[in-house]
Structure formats: C-alpha cells, structure tokens
N, C-alpha and C positions, 0 to 999 in steps of 0.2 A: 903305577899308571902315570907317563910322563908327561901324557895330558889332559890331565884333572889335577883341581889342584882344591883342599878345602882351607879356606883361608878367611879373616874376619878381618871387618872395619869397612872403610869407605870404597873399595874395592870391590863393591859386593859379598863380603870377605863373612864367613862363617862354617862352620860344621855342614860342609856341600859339597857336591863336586864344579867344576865349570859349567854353568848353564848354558855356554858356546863350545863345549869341548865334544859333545856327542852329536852323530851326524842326525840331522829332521829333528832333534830336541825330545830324544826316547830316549827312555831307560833312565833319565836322570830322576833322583830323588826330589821327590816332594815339589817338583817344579813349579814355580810362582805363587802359589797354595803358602808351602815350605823350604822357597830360598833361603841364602845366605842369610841376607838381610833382617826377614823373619825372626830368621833364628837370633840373629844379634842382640836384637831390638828386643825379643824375651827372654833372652838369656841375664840382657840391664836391668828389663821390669822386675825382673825377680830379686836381682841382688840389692835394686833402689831398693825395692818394698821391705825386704828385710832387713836393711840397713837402718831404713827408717822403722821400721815396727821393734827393731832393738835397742835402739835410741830413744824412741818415745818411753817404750814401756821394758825399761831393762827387767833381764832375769836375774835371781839368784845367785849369786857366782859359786859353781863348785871343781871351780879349776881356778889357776893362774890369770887367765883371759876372760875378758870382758868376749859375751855375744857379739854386743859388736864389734868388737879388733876383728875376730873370724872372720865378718861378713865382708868387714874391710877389706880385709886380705885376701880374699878372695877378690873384690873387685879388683885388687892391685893383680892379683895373678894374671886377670881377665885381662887387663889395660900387656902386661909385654906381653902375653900372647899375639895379641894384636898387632903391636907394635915389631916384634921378632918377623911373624909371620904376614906382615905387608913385605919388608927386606928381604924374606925368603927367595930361593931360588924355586922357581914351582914345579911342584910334586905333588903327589897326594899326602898330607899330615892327616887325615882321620882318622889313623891309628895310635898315632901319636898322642891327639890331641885327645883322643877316647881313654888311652891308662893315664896321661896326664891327671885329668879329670878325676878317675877314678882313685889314685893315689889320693891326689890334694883332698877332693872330698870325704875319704877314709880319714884321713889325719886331723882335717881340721873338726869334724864329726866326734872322735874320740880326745879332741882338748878341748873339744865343747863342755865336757862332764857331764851333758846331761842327757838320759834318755829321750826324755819330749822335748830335746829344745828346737828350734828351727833350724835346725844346721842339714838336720832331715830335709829340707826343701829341695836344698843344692845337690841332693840326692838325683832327688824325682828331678830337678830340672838336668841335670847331667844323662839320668837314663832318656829322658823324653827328647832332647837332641840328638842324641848318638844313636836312638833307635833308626833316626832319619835318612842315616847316610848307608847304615851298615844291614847286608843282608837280614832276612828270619831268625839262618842259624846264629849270625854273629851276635845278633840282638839279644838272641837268648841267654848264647854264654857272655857277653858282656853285664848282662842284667843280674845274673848267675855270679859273678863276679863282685857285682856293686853290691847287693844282698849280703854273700858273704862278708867282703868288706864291713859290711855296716852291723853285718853280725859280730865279726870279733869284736871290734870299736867297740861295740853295747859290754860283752862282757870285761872290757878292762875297765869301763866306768869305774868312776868312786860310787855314783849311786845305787849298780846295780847291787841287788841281792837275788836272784834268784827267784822269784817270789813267782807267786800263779800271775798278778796283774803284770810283773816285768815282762813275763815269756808273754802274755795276753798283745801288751802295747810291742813289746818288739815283731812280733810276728802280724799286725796291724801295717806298721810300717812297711815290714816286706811287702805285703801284699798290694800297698801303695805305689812302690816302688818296679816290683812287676804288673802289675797294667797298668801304671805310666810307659815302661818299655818295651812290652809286647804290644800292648793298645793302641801306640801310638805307629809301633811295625805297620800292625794289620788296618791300622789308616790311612799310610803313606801308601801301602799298598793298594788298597783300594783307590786311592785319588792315582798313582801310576799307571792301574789297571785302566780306569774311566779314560786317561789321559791318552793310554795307547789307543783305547778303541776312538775318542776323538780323532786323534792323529793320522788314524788307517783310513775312518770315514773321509775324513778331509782329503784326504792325498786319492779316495778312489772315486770321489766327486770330483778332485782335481781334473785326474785321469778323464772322468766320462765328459767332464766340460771339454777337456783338451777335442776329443776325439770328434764331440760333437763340434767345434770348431774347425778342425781340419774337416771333418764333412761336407759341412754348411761352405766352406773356402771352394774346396774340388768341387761340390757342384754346381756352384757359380761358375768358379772359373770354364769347365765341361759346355757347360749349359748354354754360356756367352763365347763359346769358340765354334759349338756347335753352331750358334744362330748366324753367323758369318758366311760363311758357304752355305748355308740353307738358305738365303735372301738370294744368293747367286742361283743360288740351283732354281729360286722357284721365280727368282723374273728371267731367270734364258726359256722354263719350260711355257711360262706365260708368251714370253716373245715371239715362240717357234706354237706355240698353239693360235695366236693372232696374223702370225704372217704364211705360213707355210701348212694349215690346217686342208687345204683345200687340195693340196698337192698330195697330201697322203691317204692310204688306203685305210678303210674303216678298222681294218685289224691294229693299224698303227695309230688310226686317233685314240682307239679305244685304249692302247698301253700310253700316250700319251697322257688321257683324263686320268688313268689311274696312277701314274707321275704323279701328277697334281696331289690327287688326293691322298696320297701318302705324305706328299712334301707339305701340305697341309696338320695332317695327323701328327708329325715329326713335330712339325710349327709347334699343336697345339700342347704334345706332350713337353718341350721344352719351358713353354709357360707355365706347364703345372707343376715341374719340376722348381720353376724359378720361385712361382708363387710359395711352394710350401716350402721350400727355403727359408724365402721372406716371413712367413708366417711362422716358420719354429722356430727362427732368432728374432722374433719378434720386431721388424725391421719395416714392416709392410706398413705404406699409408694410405689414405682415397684422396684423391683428388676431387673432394665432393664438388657437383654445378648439379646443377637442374636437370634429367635426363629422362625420356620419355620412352618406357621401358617397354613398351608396343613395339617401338621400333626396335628397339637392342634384339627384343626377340622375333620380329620378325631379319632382321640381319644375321642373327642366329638359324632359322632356319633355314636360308639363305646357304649359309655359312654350310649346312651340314646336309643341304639335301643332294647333290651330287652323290656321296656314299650313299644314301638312304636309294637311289634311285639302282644305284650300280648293285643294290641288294633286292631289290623288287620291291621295296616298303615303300610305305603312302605316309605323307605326314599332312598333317591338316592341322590348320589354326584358327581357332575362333579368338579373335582381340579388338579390345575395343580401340574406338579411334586415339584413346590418348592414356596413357598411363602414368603420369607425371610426379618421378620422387625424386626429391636428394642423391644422388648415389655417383659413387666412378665408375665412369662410363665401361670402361676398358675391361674391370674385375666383375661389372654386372655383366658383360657379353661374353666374359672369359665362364661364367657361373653358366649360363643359359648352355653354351655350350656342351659343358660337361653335363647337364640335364639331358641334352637332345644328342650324344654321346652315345651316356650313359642306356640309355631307354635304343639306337639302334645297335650296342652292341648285344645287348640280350635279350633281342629280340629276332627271330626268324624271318626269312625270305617272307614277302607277303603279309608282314604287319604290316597295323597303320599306330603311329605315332601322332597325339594329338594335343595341340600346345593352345592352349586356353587361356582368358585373363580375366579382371576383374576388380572389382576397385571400391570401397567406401570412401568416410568422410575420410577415415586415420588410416589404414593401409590399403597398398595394392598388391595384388596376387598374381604369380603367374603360376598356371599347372603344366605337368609335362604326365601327359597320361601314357600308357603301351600297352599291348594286349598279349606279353611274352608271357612267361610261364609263372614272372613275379617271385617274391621271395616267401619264406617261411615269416609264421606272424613273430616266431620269438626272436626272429634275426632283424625283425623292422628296428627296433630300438640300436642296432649296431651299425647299423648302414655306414653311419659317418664318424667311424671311429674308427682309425686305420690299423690294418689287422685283425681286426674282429672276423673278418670273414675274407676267408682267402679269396684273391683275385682269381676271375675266371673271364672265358672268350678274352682272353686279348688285353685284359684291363691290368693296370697298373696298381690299385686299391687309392688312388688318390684323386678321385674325379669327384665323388660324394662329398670326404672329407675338406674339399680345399671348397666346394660349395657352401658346405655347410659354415666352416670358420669365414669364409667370406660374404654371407649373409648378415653372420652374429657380428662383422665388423661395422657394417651398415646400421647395427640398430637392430635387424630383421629377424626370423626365424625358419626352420625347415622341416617340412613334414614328411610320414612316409606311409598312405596308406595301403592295404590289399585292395585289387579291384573285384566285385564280386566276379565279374564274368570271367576272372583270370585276368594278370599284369599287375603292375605295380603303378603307383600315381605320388610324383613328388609333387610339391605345395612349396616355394619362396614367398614370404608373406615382408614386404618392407614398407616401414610407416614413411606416411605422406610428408610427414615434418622433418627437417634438418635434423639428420642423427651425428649426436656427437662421440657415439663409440667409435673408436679407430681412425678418427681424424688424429 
C-alpha cells in the first residue's frame, strides 16, 4: 500500500496506517481513539513501567541476563525502529514491524529464563498493537503465532519441568495474551464500525443541509425575479383600470378585475413563498412598532373582498374601534390574509366569512369564522403543520403553517375550533405587551 505508511515518533509515527491517506477518513484503524501516537505513547508506558518495576524490585536470575538488560533492550530495539523508520522511504512496514516484534519478544522471553517473569507483558503489549492495524483474520493468526512463540520459549526454559502448575501458568498466559489480541480486534472494530456510521450520518446531514441550502437559494432567488415583472404587470393593470375603465365593455372590465385579482394572489403567494423560506432558515425578523390590529384587519378584508365578492360570499366584520399590540405590521397583515384566504378558498359560492375582534387587559384576539363544510376534529390539531393534510381547492399547504409560525414569532398563539353549525373558526390571540420572541 504505497500510500499508507505505519511508522513511529514525532511524525505521528506508530503501528497505523496514514490518518490522511484514505479518502473522508474511513476504514482507517482505531482513528484518534487509536492513532499512531496512542500507540507510541503505550507502547513507552509499558517498557518505562517495566523497566522500572525490574530495577526497583529485581528477580532471581536464572539466565545470563539481568530482567532488566531485556527490558532495556527492548527499549533500545523500540528507539531504531523509530529512528530507521522516520528515514524510511514510505510504505506500509505493519508487517514488518508485526514479525519484528514477534521474533524479538520470542527471544528475549525465552533468555528471560523465567516462566512468570514480566517479559510476558511485551507479549500482550505486542499482541494489543498489532491487533490494531491488522484485519480479524490476521489478528488471529498473528496472535496464533505470538502464543506459539511463547509456547516453545516456555519449554526451552531452565525452569520448566513439566508440572500440572507449569502447563496451569503457561496456558494462563496464553489466554492473556489472546484476548489482549482478539479483544482488542473486536474493539477497534467496534469504534471503526461507530466511526463509519458517524461518518455516513455526517456526510447525509451534510447532503440534506446542502440541498436545503440550494432550496432555500432557488427560491429566493424565483420568488425575487418573479416579483419584478409582477409590480409591472400590476401597476400597467392598475393604470388602464384607472384611465381607460370607462371606455371598456363590462365583459372586459370584468377580465380586467380578474387580472387584478390573480396578480394579487400571485403577489400574495410569493410572500408566502419568501416568508417560509425566511422562516425555515430561520432568517426572519419583526420590525416590532405599535400597530393597531383593527385596522390591519380591516385592510385585510379590504384586501381580499374583490375575490369574496367575484364568488358571491358575504364577509362581515364585527371589530372594535382599537386593537393596539406590538407586532410587524407587514407579517400581521400578511397572517390576516392567509386567515381570510384561507376560510374563502374553502368555502362555497354564498358563504359569509366573519372577522371579529376582541381585546383584554394582556391580549388581543382576532377571529376569522366561515360557514364551509370545516375540517374533521382529529385533523384540527394538524392544521398548521405542513403536510399533515394534503392541500386542496387551490391551496398550497403553507397559508396556516406560515400563520401559525408567524404568530408564535410575536409572542402570540393560534387556535382551531369546529363551528357547531358547520365551518371552521381560527383564533390569533397576541399579547398587549412587547414580545420579545423573534425580534
């Protein structure tokens, strides 16, 4: 693999592959858990600790060598590795450095002389590295390897005899020594497994952010190209409905108002289109002042009685002379709207649509009643939760929904009752006092 390289020291240099050599940072072993580094760093604690635990408290000597020369030398082994394999040309050495390993700790094991001495550690620390870089299979027979190893070693001892507690402690050891190297397989594995599925989740969050970005981009951009020639279209239709209204025949006024009132509708569906934009990138602000919400709604029905009238509905308003709350002006009349919308597109030739207000110390209410055929009761709780109930007559599913989040920006709330006599009756309820939601 001519690019991965496992290598140790300052380099980030250890029993690894390159943690920059695989592409999105998959499939590598033991990743920041069980980098290079890791490894280095206890690969030392182990050789210090035994270095010093055979110095303080020497053993028996039943070889040539002192415990600690062994341990020594081993560190020495550990220091050119290091130092060979920084100079290296880079490769993969994991295999290398895996029978490396496994040699030196057979040898220096069996001039240990002694069945229990600690030279066993550099066993288990040899298996518990190696298991990290190298597949299941390889781990096994590596492991499989280092066992045997340590089996002959045991029998060339001077101390061995044979004995029931010889075979008891050596086959201790093994047992040691394989689940340090499989145990620590099916760990790495498990933190690669947790890793990928991080990884995928990231990159398919990545994905959905991306998309919803490009969304949210296209329909601004749509939405603000659209409104350009819609400003045109609807002051030449205003222009020629003011000057030239009288020259025309009633069949052409009438396709005239209804110009209007599409180029209106178009208006209002762009707003809603921009608002829930704004409101799903969370973008949207109020321009809170003092606004007197009598009037918003009476300009609202203002606003929407031409189609009511071109349908044969009646809209009637009972509102007191003053409604006076906190709010932006613009997003409260854009709300009223979609209320008074809302209620004539689902409702038949010959409703009446009735817009009501109301006011305590702490909030003010406005209702938008209708006498259509109203929704099911278990569907009231969905109204304003986009998709919950497919759009129907004409509707877009975003007229509730952008009411509802742009009440709850005010401070305010939104209701949805049954009417007994048949229809449905929405409720805006916004407090009297300066809300500081969504400023």
């Amino acid at each position: 693999m001519a690019d991965q390289q496992a290598s140790w020291g300052a380099s980030d240099a250890g029993h690894r592959r390159d943690l920059t050599a695989l592409p999105g940072d998959l499939g590598q072993r033991g990743r920041d858990l069980l980098s290079g580094q890791m490894l280095l760093t206890l690969r030392w604690i182990t050789i210090l600790t035994l270095l010093a635990i055979t110095v303080i408290w020497p053993m028996a000597a039943r070889s040539p060598f002192e415990t600690w020369h062994l341990v020594a030398s081993f560190a020495v082994y550990t220091l050119v590795l290091q130092s060979v394999l920084r100079h290296a040309a880079p490769r993969d050495w994991s295999v290398v450095l895996a029978l490396l390993d496994l040699i030196v700790v057979g040898l220096l094991y069996a001039l240990g002389g002694a069945l229990n001495g600690p030279i066993i550690a550099l066993a288990v620390l040899s298996a518990t590295m190696t298991s990290v870089f190298m597949s299941a299979p390889a781990t096994i027979t590596y492991t499989l390897g280092l066992c045997l190893s340590i089996t002959v070693a045991s029998l060339t001892l001077p101390g061995w005899t044979g004995s029931q507690a010889d075979i008891q402690f050596l086959g201790g050891q093994l047992i040691i020594l394989a689940i340090a190297g499989v145990g620590m397989r099916l760990l790495t594995a498990r933190v690669e497994s947790e890793q990928r599925q991080a990884s995928s989740e990231a990159m398919r969050a990545a994905r959905i952010a991306e998309r919803d970005r490009a969304r949210t981009d296209f329909i601004a951009t749509v939405s603000h190209e659209l409104r350009t020639p819609l400003t045109a279209t609807h002051a030449g239709l205003a222009l020629l409905s003011a000057s030239g209204s009288d020259r025309l025949t009633a069949p052409e006024r009438e396709l005239l108002a209804n110009s209007r009132r599409n180029v209106d509708r178009l208006g209002r569906l762009i707003d809603d289109l921009l608002a829930m934009n704004h409101l799903e990138a969370g973008t949207l602000r109020l321009d809170i002042e003092p606004v007197d919400l009598a009037h918003v709604a009476a300009s609202a029905v203002a606003a929407v009685q031409p189609l009511a009238t071109a349908k044969g509905q009646r809209i009637e308003t009972d509102l007191p002379g003053s409604l006076r709350v906190p709010g932006d002006r613009h997003r409260l009349e854009q709300v009223l709207l979609n209320l008074l919308s809302n209620a004539h597109r689902h409702t038949g030739p010959g409703a009446t649509i009735r817009v009501s207000g109301s006011s305590d110390p702490g909030w003010a209410t406005i209702t938008v009643t209708d006498d259509g055929p109203g929704v099911r009761s278990s569907d009231l709780g969905r109204l304003f939760t986009f998709g919950a109930i497919p759009p129907s007559n004409g509707g877009t599913g975003l007229g509730l929904v952008i009411v509802d989040r742009l009440v709850r920006l005010h401070g305010g709330r939104v209701s949805a009752t049954q009417v007994p006599t048949g229809g449905l009756s929405l409720t805006i309820a916004l407090p009297r006092t300066d809300p500081v939601v969504g400023r």
